[in-house]
DRENLUM-467139 format. One record per residue: x, y, z of N, C-alpha, C in turn. Coordinates in steps of 0.02 Angstrom, whole numbers, padded with zeros to 5 digits, always signed. Example, Ala and Ser with C-alpha at 12.3 -4.5 7.8 and 13.67 -1.06 7.14 Angstrom:
+00660-00284+00390+00615-00225+00390+00660-00165+00390 +00642-00112+00354+00684-00053+00357+00645+00002+00394 
% end
This chain:
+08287+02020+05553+08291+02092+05550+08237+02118+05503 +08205+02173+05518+08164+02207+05478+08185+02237+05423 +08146+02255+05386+08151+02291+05312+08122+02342+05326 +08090+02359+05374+08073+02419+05397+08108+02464+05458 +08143+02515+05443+08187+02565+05475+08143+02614+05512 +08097+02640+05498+08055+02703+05537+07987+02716+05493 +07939+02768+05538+07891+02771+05503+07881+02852+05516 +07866+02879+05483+07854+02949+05476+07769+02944+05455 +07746+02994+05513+07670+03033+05495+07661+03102+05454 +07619+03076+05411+07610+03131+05352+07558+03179+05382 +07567+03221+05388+07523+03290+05412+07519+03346+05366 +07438+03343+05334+07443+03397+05312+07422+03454+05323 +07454+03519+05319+07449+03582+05371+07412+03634+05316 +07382+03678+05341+07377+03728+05281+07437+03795+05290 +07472+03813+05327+07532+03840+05322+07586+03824+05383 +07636+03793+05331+07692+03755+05347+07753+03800+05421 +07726+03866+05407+07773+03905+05457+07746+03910+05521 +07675+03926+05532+07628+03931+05575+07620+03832+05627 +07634+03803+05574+07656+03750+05626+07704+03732+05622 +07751+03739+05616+07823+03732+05651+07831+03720+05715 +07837+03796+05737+07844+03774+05828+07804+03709+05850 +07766+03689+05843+07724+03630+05892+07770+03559+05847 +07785+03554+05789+07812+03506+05791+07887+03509+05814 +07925+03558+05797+07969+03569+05838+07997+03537+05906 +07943+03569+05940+07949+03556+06032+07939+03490+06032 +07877+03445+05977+07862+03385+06009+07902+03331+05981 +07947+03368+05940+08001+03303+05912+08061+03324+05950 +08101+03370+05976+08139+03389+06024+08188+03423+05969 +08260+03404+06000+08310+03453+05971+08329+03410+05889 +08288+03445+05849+08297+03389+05794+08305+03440+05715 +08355+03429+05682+08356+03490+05620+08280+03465+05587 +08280+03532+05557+08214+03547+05518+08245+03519+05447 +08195+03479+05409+08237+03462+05332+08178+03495+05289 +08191+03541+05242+08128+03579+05211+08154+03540+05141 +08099+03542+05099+08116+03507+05029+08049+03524+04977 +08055+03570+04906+07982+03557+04886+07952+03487+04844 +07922+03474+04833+07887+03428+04797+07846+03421+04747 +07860+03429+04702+07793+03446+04640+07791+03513+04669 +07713+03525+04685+07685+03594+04715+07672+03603+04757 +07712+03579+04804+07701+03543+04866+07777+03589+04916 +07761+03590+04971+07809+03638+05003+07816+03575+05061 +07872+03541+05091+07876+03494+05150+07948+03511+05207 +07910+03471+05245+07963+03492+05319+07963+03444+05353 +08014+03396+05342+08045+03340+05400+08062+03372+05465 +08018+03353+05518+08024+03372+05589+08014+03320+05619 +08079+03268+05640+08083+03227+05668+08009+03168+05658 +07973+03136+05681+07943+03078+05655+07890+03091+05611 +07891+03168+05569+07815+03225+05563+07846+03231+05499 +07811+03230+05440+07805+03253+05381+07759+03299+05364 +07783+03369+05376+07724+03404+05357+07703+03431+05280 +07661+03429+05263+07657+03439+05191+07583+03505+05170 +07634+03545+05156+07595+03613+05129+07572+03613+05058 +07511+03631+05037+07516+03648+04974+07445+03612+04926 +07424+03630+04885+07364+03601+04846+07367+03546+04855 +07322+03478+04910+07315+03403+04914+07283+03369+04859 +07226+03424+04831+07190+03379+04796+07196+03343+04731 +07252+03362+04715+07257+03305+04660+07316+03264+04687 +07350+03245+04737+07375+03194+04770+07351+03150+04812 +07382+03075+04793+07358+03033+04847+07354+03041+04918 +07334+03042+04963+07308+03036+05040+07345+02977+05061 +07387+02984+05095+07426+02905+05113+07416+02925+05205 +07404+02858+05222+07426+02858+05315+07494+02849+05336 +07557+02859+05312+07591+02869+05327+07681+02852+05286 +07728+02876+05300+07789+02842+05238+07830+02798+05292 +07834+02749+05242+07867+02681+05293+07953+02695+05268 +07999+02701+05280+08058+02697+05265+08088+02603+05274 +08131+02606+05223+08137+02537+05209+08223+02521+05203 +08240+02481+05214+08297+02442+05172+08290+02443+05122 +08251+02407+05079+08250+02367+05017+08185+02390+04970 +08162+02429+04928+08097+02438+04913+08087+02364+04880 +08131+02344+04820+08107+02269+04793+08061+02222+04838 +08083+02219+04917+08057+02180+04961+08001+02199+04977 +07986+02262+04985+07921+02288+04974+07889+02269+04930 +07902+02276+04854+07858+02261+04782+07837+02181+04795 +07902+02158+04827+07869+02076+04819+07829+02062+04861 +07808+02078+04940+07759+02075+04984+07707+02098+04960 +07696+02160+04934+07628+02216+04921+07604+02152+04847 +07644+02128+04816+07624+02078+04744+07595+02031+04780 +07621+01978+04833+07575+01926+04845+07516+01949+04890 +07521+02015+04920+07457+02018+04963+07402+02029+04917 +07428+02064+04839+07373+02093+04810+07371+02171+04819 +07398+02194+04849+07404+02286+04855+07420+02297+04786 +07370+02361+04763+07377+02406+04705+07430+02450+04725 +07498+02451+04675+07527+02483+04667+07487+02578+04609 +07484+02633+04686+07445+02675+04659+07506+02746+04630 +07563+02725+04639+07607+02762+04624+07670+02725+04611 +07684+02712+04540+07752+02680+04520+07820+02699+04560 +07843+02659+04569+07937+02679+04587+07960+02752+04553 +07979+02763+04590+08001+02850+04553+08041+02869+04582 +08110+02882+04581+08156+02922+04599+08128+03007+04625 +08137+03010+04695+08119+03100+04725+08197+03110+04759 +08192+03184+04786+08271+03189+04807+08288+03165+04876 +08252+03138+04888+08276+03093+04979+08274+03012+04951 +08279+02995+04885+08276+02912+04891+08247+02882+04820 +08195+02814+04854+08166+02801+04766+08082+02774+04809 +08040+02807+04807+07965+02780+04828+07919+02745+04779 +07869+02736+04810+07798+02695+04782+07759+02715+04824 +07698+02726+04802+07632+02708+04853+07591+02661+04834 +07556+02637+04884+07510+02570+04887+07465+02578+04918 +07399+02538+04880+07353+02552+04928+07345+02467+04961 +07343+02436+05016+07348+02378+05039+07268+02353+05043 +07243+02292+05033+07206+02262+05018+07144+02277+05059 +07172+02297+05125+07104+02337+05188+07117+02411+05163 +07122+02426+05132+07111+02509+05114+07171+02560+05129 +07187+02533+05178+07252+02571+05187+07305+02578+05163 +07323+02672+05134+07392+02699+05088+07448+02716+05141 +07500+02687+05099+07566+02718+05128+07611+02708+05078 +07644+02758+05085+07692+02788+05047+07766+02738+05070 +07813+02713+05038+07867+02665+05059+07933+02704+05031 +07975+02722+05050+08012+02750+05049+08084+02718+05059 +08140+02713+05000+08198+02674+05025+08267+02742+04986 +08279+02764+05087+08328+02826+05069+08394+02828+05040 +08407+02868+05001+08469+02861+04969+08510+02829+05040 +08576+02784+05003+08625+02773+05051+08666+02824+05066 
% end
């Protein structure tokens, strides 16, 4: 069994209301989850993370992996060598990290409250 549950695409919009409808329609009949973030304004729309708001002093990740287990994460991302670029931190959907993985690529890991 995987340790990985779903993957959500991070999209960032420059106003969060103005795209709505298109993610909307293309995730189907799915509640909207709005939540802010730092300074950051976001909207769970089915597999779409949209994220409004000043980027530039945040990391750029390709996408949030939702998990079982983050530990299982820390211990894979340790032997590959991935820089942990954002410590474990408790946010209000769970407890994350970001990483940047050894080919360059960030993602955000995400293990949701039970």
């Amino acid at each position: 069994m995987s340790n990985i549950q779903a993957m959500i695409v991070n999209v960032r919009v420059d106003n969060l209301e103005a795209s709505l409808p298109l993610y909307k329609e293309l995730a189907g009949d799915v509640e909207v989850m709005r939540f802010p973030y730092e300074d950051m304004n976001l909207a769970l729309v089915g597999p779409f993370l949209l994220i409004s708001g000043p980027h530039e002093k945040h990391i750029s990740q390709h996408a949030t992996i939702l998990v079982e287990s983050l530990p299982l994460v820390v211990d894979a991302l340790a032997k590959a060598g991935a820089e942990i670029v954002d410590e474990p931190s408790e946010v209000p959907n769970g407890t994350r990290l970001v990483a940047r993985h050894p080919d360059g690529a960030v993602f955000e890991y995400l293990q949701p409250r039970a």
